[in-house]
VOGU-3710 file (C-alpha; in Angstrom, 3 decimals, decimal comma):
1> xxxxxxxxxx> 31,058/44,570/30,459  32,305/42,219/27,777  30,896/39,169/30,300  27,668/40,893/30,233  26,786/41,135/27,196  28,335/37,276/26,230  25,872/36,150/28,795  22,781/39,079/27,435  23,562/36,945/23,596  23,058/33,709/25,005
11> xxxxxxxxxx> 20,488/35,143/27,006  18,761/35,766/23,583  19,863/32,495/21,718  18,438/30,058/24,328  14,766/31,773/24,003  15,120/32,052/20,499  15,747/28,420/20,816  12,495/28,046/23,267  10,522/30,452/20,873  11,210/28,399/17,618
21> xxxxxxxxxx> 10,375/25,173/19,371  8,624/23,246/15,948  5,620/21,470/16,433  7,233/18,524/15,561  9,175/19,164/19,261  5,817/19,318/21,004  4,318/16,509/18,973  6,971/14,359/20,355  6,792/15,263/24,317  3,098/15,092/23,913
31> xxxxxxxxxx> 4,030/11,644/22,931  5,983/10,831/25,762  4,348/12,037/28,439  0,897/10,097/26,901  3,151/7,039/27,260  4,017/8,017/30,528  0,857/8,059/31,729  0,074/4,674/29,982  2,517/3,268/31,843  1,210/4,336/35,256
41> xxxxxxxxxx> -2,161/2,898/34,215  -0,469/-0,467/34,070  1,139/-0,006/37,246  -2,124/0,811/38,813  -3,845/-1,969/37,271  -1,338/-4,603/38,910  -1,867/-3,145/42,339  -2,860/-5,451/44,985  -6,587/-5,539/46,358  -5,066/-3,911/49,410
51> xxxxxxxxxx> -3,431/-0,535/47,885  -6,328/-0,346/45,326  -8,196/-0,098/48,235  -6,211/3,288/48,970  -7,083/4,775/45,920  -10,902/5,992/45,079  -11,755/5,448/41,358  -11,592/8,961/40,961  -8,372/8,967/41,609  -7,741/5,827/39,699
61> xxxxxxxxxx> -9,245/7,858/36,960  -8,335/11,556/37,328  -5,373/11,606/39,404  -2,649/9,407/38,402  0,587/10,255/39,378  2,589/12,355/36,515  6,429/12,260/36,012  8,040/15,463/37,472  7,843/18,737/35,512  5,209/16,868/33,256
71> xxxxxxxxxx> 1,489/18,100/32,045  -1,415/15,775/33,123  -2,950/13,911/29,890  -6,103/12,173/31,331  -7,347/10,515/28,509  -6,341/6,347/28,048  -8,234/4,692/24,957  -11,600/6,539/24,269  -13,171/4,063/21,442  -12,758/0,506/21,169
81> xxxxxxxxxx> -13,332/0,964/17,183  -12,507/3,971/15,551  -13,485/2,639/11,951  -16,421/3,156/9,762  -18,081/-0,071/8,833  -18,074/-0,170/5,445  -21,731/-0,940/4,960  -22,869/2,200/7,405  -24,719/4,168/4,930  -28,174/5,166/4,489
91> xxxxxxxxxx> -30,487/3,383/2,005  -30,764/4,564/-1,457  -33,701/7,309/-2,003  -36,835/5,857/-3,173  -38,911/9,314/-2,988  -39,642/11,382/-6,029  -39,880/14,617/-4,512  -37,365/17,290/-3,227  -37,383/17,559/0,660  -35,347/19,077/3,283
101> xxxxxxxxxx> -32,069/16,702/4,593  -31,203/17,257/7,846  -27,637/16,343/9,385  -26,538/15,997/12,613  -22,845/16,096/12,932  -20,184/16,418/16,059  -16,557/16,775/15,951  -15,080/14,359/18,965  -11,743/14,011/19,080  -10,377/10,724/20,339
111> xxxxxxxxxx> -7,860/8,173/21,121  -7,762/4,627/19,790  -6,260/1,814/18,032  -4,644/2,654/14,578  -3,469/-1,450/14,950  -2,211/-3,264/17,995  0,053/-1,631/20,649  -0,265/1,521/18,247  -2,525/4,896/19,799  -3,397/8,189/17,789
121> xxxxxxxxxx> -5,350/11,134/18,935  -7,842/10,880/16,004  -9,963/14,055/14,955  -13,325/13,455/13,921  -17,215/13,703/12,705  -19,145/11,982/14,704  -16,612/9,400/16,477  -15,820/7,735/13,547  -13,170/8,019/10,159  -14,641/8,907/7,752
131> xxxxxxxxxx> -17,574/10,952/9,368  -21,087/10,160/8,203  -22,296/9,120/4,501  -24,857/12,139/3,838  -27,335/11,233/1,248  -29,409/13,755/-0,577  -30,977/14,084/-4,119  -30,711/16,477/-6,590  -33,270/19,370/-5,661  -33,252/19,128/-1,869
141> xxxxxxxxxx> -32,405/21,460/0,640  -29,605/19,921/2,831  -28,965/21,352/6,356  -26,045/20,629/7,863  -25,842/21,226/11,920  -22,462/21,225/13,676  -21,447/20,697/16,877  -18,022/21,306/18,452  -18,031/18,484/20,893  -20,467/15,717/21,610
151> xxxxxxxxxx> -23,499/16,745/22,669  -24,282/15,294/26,188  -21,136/13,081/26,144  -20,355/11,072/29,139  -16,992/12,378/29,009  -16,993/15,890/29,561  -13,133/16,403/29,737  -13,159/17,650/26,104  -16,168/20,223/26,550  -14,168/21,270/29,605
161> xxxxxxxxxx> -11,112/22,463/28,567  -9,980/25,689/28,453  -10,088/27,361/24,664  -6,301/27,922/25,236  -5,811/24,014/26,074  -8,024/23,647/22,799  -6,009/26,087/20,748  -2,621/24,750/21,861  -3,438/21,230/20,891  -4,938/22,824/17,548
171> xxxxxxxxxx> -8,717/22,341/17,671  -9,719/25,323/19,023  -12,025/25,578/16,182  -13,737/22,476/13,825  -15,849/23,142/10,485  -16,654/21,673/7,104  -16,440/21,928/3,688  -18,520/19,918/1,607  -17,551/20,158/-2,272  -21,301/19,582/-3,556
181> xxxxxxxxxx> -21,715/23,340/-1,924  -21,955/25,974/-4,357  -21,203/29,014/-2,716  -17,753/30,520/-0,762  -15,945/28,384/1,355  -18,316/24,849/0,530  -19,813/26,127/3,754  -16,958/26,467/5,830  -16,749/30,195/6,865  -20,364/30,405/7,850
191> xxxxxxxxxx> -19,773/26,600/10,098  -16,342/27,553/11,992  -17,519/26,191/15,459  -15,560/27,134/19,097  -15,184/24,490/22,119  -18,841/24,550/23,265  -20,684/26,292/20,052  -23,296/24,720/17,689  -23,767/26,150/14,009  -26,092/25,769/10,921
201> xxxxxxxxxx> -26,277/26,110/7,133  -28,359/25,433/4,384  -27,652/24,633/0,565  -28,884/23,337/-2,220  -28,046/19,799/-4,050  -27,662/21,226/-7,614  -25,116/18,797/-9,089  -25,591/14,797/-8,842  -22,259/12,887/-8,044  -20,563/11,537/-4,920
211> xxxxxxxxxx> -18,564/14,396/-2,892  -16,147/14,267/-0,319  -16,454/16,709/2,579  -13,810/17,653/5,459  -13,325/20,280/7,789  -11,673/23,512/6,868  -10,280/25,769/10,392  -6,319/25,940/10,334  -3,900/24,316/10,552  -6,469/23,064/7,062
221> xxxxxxxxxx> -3,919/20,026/6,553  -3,985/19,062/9,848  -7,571/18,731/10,980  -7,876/16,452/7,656  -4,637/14,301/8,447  -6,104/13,738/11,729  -9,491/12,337/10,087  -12,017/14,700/9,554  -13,554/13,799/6,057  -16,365/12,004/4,708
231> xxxxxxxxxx> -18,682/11,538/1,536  -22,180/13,154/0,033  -24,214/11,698/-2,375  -26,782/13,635/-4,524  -28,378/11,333/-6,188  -29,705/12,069/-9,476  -33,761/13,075/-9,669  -34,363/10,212/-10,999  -32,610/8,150/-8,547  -29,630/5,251/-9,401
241> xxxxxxxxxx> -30,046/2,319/-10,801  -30,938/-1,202/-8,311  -27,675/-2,778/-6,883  -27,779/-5,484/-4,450  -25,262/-4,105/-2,202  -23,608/-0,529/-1,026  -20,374/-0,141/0,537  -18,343/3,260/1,748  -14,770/3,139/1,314  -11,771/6,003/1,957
251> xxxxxxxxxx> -8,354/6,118/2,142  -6,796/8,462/4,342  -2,609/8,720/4,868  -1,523/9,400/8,445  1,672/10,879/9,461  2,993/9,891/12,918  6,051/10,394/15,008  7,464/7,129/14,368  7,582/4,767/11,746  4,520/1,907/10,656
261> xxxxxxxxxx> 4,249/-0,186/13,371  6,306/1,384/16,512  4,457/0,702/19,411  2,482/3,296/22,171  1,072/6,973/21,490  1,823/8,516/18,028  1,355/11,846/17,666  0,618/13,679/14,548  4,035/14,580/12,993  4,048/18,373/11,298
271> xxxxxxxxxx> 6,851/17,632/9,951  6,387/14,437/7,587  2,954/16,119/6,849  4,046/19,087/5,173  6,763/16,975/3,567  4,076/14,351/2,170  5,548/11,558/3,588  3,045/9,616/5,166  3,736/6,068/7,470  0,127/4,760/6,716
281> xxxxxxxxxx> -2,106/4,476/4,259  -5,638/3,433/5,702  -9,008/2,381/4,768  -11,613/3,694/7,143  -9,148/4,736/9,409  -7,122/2,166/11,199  -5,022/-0,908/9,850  -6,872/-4,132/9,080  -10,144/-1,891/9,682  -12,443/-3,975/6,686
291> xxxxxxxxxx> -10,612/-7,577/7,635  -11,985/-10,636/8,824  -15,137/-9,527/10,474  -15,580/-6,478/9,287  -14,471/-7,372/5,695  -17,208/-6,132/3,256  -19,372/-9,291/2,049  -21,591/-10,644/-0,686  -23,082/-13,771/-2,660  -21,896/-14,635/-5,837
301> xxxxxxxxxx> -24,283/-13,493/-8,737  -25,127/-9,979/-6,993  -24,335/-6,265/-7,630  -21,867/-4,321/-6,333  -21,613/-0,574/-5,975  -18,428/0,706/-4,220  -18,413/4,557/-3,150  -14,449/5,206/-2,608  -12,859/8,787/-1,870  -9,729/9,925/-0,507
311> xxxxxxxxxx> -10,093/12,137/2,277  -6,784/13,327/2,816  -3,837/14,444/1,104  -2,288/11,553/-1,449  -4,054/10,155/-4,574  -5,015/6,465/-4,310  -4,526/3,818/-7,087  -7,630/1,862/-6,261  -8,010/-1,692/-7,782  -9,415/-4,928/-6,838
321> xxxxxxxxxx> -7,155/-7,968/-7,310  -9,833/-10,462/-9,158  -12,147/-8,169/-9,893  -12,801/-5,725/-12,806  -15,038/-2,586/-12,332  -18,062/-3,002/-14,923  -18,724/0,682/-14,481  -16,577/3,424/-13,421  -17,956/6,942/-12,369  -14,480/8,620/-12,675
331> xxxxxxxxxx> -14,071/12,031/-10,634  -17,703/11,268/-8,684  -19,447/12,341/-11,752  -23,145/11,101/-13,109  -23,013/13,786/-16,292  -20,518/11,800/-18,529  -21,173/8,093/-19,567  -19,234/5,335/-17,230  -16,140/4,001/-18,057  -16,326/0,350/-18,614
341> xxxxxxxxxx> -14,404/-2,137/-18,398  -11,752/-1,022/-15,828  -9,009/-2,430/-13,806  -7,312/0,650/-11,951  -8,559/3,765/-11,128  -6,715/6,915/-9,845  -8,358/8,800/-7,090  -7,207/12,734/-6,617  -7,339/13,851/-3,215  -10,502/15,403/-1,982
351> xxxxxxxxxx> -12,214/13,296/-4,844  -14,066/10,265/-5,146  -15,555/7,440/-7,492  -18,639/5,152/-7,850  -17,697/1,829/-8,908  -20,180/-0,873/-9,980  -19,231/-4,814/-10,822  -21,170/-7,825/-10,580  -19,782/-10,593/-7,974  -19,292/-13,601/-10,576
361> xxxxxxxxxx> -17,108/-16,218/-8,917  -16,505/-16,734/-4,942  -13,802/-16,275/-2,614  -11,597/-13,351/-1,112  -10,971/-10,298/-3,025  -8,758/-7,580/-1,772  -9,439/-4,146/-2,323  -5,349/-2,448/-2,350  -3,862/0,668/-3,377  -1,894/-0,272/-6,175
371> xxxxxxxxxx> 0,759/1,324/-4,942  1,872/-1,966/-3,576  4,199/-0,990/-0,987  1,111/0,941/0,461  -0,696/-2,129/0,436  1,463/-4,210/2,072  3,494/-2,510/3,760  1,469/0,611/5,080  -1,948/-0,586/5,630  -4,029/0,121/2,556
381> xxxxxxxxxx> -5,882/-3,334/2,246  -9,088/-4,435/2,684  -11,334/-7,692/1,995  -14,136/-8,743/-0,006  -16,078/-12,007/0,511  -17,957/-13,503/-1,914  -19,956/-16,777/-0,379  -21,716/-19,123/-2,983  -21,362/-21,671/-5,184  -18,108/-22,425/-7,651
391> xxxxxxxxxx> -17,574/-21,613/-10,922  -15,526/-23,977/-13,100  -16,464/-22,179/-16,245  -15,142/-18,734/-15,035  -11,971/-20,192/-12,776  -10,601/-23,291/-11,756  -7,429/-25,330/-11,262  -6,442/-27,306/-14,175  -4,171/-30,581/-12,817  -0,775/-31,424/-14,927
//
């Protein structure tokens, strides 16, 4: 009797054990067996021309051979470039009239680079972090359409999982929030979208100011870790004033099983999330993502106008080193008067800024968090190139 019940107890303790398994746990084998499955790809890919020839590319594709006991992951690298451009935004309004804005958005999620050797299942609008600029005016009606899934995608895997795959991997349901909303929710409970379903809203663009917007279906924290944010502008009805040049910048921190820089498939770690600890912080979604080619550019002599928001869920200290903001729009506001004459600004999360400064002397500029160990050791850098002539009178080397 005694032996039964000492084996009915442990009985209990092992599946409380299996029951309490943390998502941390099945963040980590999701890890493994992705890596897994990476690894098979290479062994494929060094087969000879004579045992490729007994394998079909649908097998090559669909059917690669899984460790033991494991789950299938079919997906390798979905997008060669998971980061926004910085200068993908729409022109500034030149209309005078209020008119009805319609947006087409998608929620895709995908696998990609976050920097060499380093793979994250990203979540977001439209294939990209951050999701589309949406730019409206003060007075229109803005319609926002959403999609769970990208319509008529190539890839169909996503659209055809099952809504329990979906649910256990915690996208079972996608939506947004957009802060320039006035009314419950910013939208969201009237735009929670299943695997499959489209929905639609309308509001009106009462309030001028630059607004971030992210999805809003649990786990809330999550889906925005993963990527899902993005910017509105209502522009006053008089419009903004003529810059030269418009770029889109956020910051997003990303929490993954292991540390900055450990090589294969991270998954999203629960656990450093809800603890705030994040291993990267990231313009426009991946390391070294507004560098070298992609660094944002312009000529000496011409205007500036930044838009900069943190999607997710750690205030920036945004600053360029050589550079001093002319014009600050602190908090995304156009009510109050610009600050002038600033060097550092402090970005709350869900917020954003408008920053405005004239390009005076040429070279590279980097755009940090001035949180420097973010900057340089966690990702959150970016470049500015100014081209054009020198200019002693502002800066130059003086010889001893």
């Amino acid at each position: 009797m005694n032996k039964i019940c000492s084996l009915l107890l442990l009985s209990i303790a092992l599946s409380s054990t299996i029951i309490g398994c943390s998502d941390e746990a099945k963040n980590k084998a999701m890890a493994e067996k992705y890596n897994a499955v990476q690894a098979e790809n290479a062994k494929h890919k060094a087969m000879s021309a004579q045992e490729m020839a007994a394998h079909s590319d649908e097998e090559m594709h669909h059917d690669m051979p899984m460790p033991a006991g494991s789950t299938a992951i079919t997906h390798n690298i979905d997008t060669d470039e998971i980061g926004r451009n910085a200068d993908d935004l729409p022109p500034p309004i030149n209309r005078t009239q209020a008119q009805t804005v319609s947006v087409n958005l998608y929620t895709e999620e995908l696998v990609a680079e976050m920097m060499p050797e380093v793979t994250y299942q990203y979540w977001t609008y439209n294939g990209k972090v951050p999701g589309p600029f949406i730019r409206a005016r003060a007075g229109d009606q803005v319609e926002i359409n959403l999609s769970h899934g990208k319509p008529g995608a190539a890839h169909q895997g996503h659209n055809e999982h099952t809504s329990a795959e979906h649910a256990a991997a915690g996208h079972s349901a996608h939506s947004i929030d957009l802060h320039a909303v006035v009314g419950p929710g910013g939208g969201a409970p009237l735009m929670q979208v299943g695997q499959g379903e489209e929905k639609s809203f309308r509001f009106k663009a009462t309030h001028p100011g630059i607004y971030v917007y992210h999805c809003a279906s649990p786990h809330v924290p999550s889906h925005i870790a993963n990527g899902m944010y993005g910017m509105l502008l209502v522009e006053p009805a008089e419009g903004l004033a003529k810059v030269d040049r418009e770029f889109y910048v956020m910051q997003g921190d990303f929490y993954t099983t292991g540390k900055y820089g450990a090589k294969g498939f991270q998954a999203l770690s629960k656990e450093k999330l809800l603890a705030e600890q994040p291993d990267y912080f990231l313009f426009n979604g991946r390391v070294n993502s507004l560098n070298g080619e992609r660094a944002l550019k312009a000529k000496v002599g011409e205007k500036i106008r930044l838009f900069v928001g943190v999607g997710s869920h750690v205030a920036a200290n945004f600053h360029i080193i050589g550079a001093v903001f002319d014009k600050l729009y602190k908090d995304g506001t156009f009510s109050n008067p610009p600050l002038k004459d600033v060097q550092t600004t402090n970005i709350s999360p869900g917020s954003a800024v408008m920053i405005e400064f004239t390009a005076e002397v040429p070279g590279k500029y980097l755009l940090i968090d001035h949180s420097l160990s973010r900057a340089i050791d966690k990702g959150a850098l970016a470049e500015l190139i100014i081209e054009g002539p020198e200019q002693p009178e502002l800066y130059q080397q003086v010889s001893n």
